[in-house]
N, C-alpha and C positions, 0 to 999 in steps of 0.2 A: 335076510335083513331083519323081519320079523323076531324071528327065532332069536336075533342074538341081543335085540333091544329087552325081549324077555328074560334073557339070561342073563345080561347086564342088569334089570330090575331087580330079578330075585338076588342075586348077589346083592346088590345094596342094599338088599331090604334088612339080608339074612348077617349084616354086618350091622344095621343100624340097630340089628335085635342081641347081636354079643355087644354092641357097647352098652346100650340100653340096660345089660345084665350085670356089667363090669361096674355099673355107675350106681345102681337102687341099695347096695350095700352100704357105700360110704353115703349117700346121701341122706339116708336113717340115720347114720352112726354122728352124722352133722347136724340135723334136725334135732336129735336125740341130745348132743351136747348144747346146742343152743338155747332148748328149751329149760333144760337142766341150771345151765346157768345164769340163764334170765329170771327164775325162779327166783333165786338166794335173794333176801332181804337186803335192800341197799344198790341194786344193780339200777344204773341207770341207763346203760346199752350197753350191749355184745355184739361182737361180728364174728364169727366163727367160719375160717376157710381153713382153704389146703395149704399145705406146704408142699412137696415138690413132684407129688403126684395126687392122682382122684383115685385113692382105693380106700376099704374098710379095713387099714392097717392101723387104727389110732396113733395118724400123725397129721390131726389139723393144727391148727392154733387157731388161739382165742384172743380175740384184743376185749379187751371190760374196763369197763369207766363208771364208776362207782359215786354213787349220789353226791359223795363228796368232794368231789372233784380227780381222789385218786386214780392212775391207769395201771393198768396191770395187765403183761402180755404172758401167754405160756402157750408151749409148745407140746408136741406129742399126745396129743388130745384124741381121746376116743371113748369107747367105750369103757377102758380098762381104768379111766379116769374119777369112775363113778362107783359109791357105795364102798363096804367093807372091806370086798375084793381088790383094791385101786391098788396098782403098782406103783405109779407115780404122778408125781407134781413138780413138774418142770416150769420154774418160774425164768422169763429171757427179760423180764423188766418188773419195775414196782416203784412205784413214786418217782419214777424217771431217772432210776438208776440202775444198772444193767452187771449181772455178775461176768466174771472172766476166771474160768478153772482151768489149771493146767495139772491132770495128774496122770501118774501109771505105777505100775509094781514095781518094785525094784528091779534094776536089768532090760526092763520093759520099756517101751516103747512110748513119749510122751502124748498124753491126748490133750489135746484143746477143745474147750468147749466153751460156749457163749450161751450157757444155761445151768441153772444152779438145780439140781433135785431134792428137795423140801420134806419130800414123803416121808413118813417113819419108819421107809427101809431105805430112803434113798443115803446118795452120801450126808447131807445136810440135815436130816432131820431127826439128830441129837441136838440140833439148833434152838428147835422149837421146844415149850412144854406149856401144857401138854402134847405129844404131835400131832402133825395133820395125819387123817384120815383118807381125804379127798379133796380132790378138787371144788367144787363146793364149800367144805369147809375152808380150803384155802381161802378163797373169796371172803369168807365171814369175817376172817380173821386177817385182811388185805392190811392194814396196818403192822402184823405183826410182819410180814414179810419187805414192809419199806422200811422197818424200823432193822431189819437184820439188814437189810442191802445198804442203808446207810449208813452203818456201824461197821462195816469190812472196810479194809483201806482203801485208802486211794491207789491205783494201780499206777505207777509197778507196783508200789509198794504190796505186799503181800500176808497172809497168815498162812501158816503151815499145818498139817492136821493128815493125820493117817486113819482111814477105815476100818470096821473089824476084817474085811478080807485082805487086808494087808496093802491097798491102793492109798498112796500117798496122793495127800491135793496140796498144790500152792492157790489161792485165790484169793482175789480182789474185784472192787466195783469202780465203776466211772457213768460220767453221764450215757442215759442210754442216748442214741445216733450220735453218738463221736465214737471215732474209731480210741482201744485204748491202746494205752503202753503198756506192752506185756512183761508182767514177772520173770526174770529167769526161770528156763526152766532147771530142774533140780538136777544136780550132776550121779544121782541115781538113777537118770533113766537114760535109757541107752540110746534113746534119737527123739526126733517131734515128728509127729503124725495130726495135720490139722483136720480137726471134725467142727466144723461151722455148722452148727444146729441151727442157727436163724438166716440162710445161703437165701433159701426159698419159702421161711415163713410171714409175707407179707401178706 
């Protein structure tokens, strides 16, 4: 009886030491973005959680509410978010309006997504000039991304725009938390396939 209350302990223990291991990566990596964005000039609070798991895979999201009253939510948030090296800026809202992209390759397969990428490699960030950087500087420059999300139509209504990799976008914005009316999608792609980027980033 002894024996097995021991064995039952050290089991617990030796599980509460793998989650405990699973967890201190993304917890820096959320510390790390918090702080980072709480910095920029003009930030008047940040929440920085998970979306739809707890790892150090830079996929938090950031809700930021900015001295002026602006809110600004993005997704995909990590380390990768930060500095020169940043791959992306996933903007899911800005001035309380919310993008809706539907694109794919020719023959390919349609994707949906409920976030626009900004970055100056993303699809959108011929939008911007000069471009964003980072995340960070996105925030600097929080007006210029409510002033693009307000200037894309009303969905359905749509604008059309092809990538240098050859990925076709139909996209459009609507109020963020109302669900929108989605653009056709393009009779060049060969089915829809939904990707809800904002499923699990609350």
């Amino acid at each position: 009886m002894v024996a097995a209350t021991v064995v039952r302990g050290v089991a617990m223990m030796m599980a509460a030491m793998a989650v405990t291991a699973c967890l201190l990566p993304a917890t820096r990596e959320q510390r790390h973005a918090q702080d980072a964005i709480g910095a920029v000039p003009g930030v008047a609070s940040v929440l920085v959680g998970c979306n739809d798991n707890y790892s150090a895979a830079s996929d938090l999201c950031a809700m930021v509410t900015m001295r002026d009253g602006l809110s600004l939510h993005f997704v995909d948030v990590g380390y990768r978010s930060f500095g020169t090296t940043a791959s992306s800026v996933r903007v899911a809202e800005a001035g309380g309006r919310a993008p809706y992209v539907v694109s794919c390759r020719a023959g390919g397969p349609a994707m949906v997504s409920t976030v626009a990428d900004f970055h100056r490699g993303g699809a959108f960030g011929h939008h911007l000039t000069p471009a964003l950087v980072d995340l960070p500087e996105a925030i600097r420059r929080h007006r210029d991304l409510a002033i693009q999300l307000q200037y894309w139509p009303e969905c359905p209504q749509y604008w059309e725009g092809e990538g240098s990799d050859g990925t076709r976008h139909r996209y459009c914005a609507h109020a963020a938390g109302t669900p929108p009316l989605p653009p056709p999608v393009d009779p060049a792609c060969s089915g829809t396939s939904a990707r809800q980027s904002l499923d699990n980033a609350k």
